[in-house]
C-alpha positions as CSV (number, residue, x, y, z in Angstrom):
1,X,-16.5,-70.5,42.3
2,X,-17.9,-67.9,44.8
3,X,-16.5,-65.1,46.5
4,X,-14.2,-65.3,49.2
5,X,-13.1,-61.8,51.3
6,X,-9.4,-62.4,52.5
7,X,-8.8,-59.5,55.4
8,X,-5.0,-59.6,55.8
9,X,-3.1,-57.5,58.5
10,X,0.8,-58.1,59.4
11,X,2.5,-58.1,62.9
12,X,5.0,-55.2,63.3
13,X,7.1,-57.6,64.0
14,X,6.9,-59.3,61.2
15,X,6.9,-56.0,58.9
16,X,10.3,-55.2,61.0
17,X,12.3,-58.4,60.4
18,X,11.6,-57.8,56.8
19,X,12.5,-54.1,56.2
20,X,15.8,-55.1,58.2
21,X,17.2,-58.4,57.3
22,X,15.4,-58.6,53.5
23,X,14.3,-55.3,52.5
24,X,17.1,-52.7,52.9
25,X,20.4,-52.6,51.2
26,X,23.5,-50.4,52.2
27,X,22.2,-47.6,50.3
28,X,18.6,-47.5,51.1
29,X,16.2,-46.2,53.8
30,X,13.1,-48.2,54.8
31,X,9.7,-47.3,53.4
32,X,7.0,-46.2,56.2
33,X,4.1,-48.2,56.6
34,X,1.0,-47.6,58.4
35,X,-0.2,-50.6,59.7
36,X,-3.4,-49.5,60.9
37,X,-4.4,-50.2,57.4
38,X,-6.2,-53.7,56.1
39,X,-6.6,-54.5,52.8
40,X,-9.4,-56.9,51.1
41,X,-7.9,-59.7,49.3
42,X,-11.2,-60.4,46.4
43,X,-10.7,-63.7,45.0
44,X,-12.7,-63.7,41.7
45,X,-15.5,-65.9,41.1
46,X,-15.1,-68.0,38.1
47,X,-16.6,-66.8,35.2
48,X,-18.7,-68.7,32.8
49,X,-19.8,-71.8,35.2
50,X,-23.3,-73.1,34.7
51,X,-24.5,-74.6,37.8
52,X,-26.7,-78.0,37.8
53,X,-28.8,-79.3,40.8
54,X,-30.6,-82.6,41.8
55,X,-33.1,-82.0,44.2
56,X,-31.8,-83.4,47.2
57,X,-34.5,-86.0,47.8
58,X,-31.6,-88.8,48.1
59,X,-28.4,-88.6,49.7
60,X,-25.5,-86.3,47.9
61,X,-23.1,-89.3,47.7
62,X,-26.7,-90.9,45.6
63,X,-27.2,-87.8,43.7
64,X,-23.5,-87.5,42.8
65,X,-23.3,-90.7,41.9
66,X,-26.2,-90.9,39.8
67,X,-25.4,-87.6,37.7
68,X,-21.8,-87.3,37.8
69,X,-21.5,-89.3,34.4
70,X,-24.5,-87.2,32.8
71,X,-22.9,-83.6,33.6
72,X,-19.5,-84.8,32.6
73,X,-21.5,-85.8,29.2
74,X,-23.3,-82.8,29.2
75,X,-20.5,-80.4,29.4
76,X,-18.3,-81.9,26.9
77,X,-21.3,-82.2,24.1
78,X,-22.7,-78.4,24.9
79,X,-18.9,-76.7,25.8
80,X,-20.6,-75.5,28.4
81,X,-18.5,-75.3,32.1
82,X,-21.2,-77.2,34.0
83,X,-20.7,-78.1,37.6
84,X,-22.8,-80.2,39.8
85,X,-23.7,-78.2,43.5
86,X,-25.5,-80.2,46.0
87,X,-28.1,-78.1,48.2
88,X,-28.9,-79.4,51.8
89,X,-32.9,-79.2,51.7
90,X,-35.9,-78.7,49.0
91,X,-36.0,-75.0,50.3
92,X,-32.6,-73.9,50.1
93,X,-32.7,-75.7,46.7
94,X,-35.5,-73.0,45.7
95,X,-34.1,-70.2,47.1
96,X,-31.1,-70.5,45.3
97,X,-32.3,-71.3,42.2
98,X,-34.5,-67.7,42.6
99,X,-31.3,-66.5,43.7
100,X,-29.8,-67.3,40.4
101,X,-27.2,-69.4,42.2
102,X,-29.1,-73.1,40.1
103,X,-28.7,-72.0,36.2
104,X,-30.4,-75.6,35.8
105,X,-32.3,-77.4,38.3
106,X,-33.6,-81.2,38.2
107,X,-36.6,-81.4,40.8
108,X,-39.8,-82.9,41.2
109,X,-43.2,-81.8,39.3
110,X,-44.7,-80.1,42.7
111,X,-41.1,-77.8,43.2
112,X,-40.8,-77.2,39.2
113,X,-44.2,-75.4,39.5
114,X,-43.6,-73.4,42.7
115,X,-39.9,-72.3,40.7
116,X,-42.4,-71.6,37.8
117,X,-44.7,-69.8,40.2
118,X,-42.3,-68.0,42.5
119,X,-39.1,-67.1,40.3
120,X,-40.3,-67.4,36.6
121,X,-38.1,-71.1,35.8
122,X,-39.3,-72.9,32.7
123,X,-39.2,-76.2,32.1
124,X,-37.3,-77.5,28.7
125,X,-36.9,-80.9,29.4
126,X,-38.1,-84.1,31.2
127,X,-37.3,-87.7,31.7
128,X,-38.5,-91.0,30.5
129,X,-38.1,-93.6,33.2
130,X,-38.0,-97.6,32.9
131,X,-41.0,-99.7,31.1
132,X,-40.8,-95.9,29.0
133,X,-42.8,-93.9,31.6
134,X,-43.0,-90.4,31.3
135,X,-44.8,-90.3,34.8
136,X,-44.2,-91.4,38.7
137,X,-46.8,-92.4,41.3
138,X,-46.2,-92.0,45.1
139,X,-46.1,-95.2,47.4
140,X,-47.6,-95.5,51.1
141,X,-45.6,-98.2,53.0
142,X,-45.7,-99.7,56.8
143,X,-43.9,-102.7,58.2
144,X,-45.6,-105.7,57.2
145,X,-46.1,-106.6,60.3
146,X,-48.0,-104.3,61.8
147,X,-50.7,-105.3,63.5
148,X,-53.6,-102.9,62.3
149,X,-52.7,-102.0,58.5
150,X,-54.0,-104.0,55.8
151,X,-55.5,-101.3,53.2
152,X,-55.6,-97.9,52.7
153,X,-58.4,-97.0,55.1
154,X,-56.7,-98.5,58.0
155,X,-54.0,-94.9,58.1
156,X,-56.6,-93.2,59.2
157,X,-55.6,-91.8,63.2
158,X,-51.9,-93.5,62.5
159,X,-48.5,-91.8,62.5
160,X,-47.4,-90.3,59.1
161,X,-43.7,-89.3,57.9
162,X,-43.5,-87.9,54.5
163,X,-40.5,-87.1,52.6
164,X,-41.1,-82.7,53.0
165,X,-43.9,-80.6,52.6
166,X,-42.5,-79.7,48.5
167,X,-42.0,-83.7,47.6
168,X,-44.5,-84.8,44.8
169,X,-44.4,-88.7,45.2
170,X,-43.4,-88.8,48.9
171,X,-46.3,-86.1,49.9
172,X,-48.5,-84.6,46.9
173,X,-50.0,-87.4,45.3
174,X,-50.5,-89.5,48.6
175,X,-52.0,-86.4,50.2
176,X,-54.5,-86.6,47.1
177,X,-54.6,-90.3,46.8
178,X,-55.7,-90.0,50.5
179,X,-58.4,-87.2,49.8
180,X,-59.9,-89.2,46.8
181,X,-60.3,-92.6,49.5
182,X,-61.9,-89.8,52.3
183,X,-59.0,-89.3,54.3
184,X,-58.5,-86.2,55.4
185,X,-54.9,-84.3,57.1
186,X,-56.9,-83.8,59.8
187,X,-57.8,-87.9,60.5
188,X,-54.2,-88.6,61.0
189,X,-52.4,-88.6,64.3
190,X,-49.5,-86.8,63.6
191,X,-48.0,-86.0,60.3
192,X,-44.0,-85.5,60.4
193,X,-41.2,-84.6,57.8
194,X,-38.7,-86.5,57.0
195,X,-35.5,-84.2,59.1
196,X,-32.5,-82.7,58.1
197,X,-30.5,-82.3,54.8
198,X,-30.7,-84.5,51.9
199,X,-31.6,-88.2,52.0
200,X,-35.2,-87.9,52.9
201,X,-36.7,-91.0,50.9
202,X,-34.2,-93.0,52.9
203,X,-35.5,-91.7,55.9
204,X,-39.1,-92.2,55.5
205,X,-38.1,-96.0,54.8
206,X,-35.7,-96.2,58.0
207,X,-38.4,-94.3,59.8
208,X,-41.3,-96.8,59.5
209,X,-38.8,-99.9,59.1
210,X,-37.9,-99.0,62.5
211,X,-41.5,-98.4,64.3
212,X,-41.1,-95.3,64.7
213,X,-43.8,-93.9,62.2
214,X,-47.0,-96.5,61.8
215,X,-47.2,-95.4,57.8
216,X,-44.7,-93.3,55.4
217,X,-45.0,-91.9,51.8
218,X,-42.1,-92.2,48.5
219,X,-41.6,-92.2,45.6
220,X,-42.1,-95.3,43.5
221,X,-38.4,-97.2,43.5
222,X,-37.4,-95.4,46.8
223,X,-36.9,-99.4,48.1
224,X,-34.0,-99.9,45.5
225,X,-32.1,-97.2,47.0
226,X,-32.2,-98.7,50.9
227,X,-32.2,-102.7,49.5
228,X,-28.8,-102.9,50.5
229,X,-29.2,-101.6,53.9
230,X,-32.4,-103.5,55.4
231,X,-34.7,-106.0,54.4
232,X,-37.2,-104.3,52.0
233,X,-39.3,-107.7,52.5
234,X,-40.1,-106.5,55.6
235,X,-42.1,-103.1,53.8
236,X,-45.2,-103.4,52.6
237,X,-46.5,-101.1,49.9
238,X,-50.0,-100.5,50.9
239,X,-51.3,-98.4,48.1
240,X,-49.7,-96.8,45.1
241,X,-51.2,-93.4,43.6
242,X,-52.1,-92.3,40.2
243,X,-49.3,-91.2,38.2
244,X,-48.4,-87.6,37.4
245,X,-45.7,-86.0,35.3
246,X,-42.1,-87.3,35.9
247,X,-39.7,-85.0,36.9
248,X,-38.6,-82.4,35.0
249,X,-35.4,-80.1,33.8
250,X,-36.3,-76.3,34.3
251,X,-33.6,-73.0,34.0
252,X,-33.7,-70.1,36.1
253,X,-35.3,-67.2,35.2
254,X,-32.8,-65.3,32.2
255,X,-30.7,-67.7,31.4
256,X,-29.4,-67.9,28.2
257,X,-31.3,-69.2,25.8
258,X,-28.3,-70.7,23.7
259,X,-27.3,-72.3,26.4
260,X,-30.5,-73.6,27.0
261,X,-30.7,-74.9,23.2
262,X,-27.5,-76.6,23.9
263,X,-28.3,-78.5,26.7
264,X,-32.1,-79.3,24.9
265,X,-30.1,-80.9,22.0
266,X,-27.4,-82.7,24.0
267,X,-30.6,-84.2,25.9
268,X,-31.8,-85.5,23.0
269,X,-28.8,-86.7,21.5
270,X,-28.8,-89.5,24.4
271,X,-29.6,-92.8,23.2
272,X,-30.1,-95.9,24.9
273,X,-28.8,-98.1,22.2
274,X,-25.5,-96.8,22.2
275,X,-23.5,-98.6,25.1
276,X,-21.4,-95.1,26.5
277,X,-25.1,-93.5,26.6
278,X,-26.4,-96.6,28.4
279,X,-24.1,-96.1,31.2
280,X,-24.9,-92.4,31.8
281,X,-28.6,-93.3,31.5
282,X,-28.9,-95.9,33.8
283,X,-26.5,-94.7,36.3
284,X,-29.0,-91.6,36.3
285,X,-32.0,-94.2,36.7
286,X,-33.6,-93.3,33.8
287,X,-33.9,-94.4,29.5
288,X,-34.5,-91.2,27.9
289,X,-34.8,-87.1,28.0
290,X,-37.5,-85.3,25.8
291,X,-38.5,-82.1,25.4
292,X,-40.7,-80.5,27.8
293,X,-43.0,-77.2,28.1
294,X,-44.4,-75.6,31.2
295,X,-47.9,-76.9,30.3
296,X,-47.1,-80.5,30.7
297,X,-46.9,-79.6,34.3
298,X,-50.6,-78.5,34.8
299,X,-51.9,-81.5,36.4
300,X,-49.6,-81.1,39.2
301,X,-51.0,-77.3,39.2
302,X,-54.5,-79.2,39.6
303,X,-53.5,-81.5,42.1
304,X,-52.2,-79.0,44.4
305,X,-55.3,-76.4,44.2
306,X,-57.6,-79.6,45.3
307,X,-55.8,-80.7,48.1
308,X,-55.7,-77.2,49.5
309,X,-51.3,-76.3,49.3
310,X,-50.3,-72.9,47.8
311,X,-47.7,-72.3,45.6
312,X,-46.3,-69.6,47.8
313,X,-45.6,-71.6,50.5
């Protein structure tokens, strides 16, 4: 799908077993070549792919998983040639949809509006999680048995690991759920962020499973994804947020809008009731997508001027 350069030189030795043994016949004289000379091999990018994105708050085997079923449903019901790319971090995931390498991206609230802000994406559509939630909240966890937490006010001068600085239910709306109980950053001993590429929920919940962070903040139903790999009994959810917009389908800046009708429609063609929708929808972790505007998303807008982040950042 992208552009590869192939610089290819040959060996004389190689150019003078052929013009001997293959290339010359009785009656004819070798061609001259000057081998000083490369040549670029362009290998042609595909044409016509529409690239699709999860946000890379999970691992990519989870975020393949998950959407694998939806993009194969997606391409067949729009005849568009979607393909699923898997960024390493929430920043490179930004930059490249500014870069017009993301046609669609599936992110967070708190990235949709920095895309929104920085490179002019829209949001079209949004989903509907279990219970029929259009919203998410943010959870702050420690082990439960640590020996100093017990509410909300006891974080205050303890160890913090978020998900990243962009995550909206594993930094955002803790940061303000904090604020509005009268924690400040500045009353916490360290704040970290969760490292390296892709499955950063995970690794807040390894993080303070182990003792190595006193308190850590996800999104709610992070647990599910780790239940199979520690004892979740061991977390305790200490306080959940308010809920905010859920997250949300946006394209880059000048895509197509036909394409964007397509994929609008196909959206909400899914149906729960119907068993092969079921299956996409739940493997994706959610019931339903409905039709979204850019305005749904000022809340988040709100949130983020109160607590003091910019959108530039």
């Amino acid at each position: 799908m992208h552009k590869g350069v192939l610089n290819v030189k040959y060996r004389w030795g190689v150019w003078l077993f052929f013009f001997l043994f293959l290339g010359c016949g009785d009656d004819e004289s070798a061609i001259p070549v000057d081998l000083t000379i490369t040549e670029q091999v362009i290998l042609k990018e595909e044409l016509g792919v529409v690239t699709y994105a999860y946000l890379p708050q999970y691992s990519h085997t989870v975020s393949h998983t998950r959407h694998h079923a939806l993009v194969q449903y997606l391409r067949k019901e729009t005849g568009l040639n979607i393909k699923q790319i898997f960024p390493d971090t929430f920043d490179q995931h930004m930059k490249m949809v500014g870069q017009e390498k993301i046609d669609i991206s599936y992110s967070n609230p708190f990235i949709y509006v920095k895309l929104a802000h920085r490179y002019g994406a829209r949001a079209f559509a949004r989903i509907v999680e279990g219970m029929g939630k259009d919203q998410f909240r943010g959870q702050i966890i420690c082990r439960k048995d640590h020996p100093t937490i017990q509410t909300i006010g006891d974080c205050r001068h303890k160890r913090w690991i978020a998900v990243d600085s962009t995550s909206a239910g594993g930094y955002l709306y803790p940061l303000g759920h904090f604020m509005d109980h009268g924690i400040q950053r500045t009353d916490f001993k360290e704040i970290a962020f969760a490292p390296g590429p892709g499955g950063k929920q995970e690794k807040v919940i390894l993080s303070v499973y182990a003792g190595k962070y006193d308190i850590g903040t996800i999104r709610e139903g992070s647990l599910d994804v780790v239940s199979g790999r520690i004892d979740i009994n061991k977390i305790r959810i200490i306080s959940v947020t308010d809920p905010y917009p859920g997250w949300v389908y946006a394209a880059r800046k000048n895509l197509d809008k036909k394409s964007v009708e397509k994929l609008t429609q196909a959206f909400g063609k899914l149906d729960f009731n119907h068993k092969p929708h079921r299956e996409i929808l739940e493997a994706a972790n959610f019931i339903r997508v409905i039709a979204s505007v850019d305005s749904d998303f000022d809340a988040v807008r709100q949130l983020t001027a109160k607590v003091g982040l910019s959108l530039d950042e």
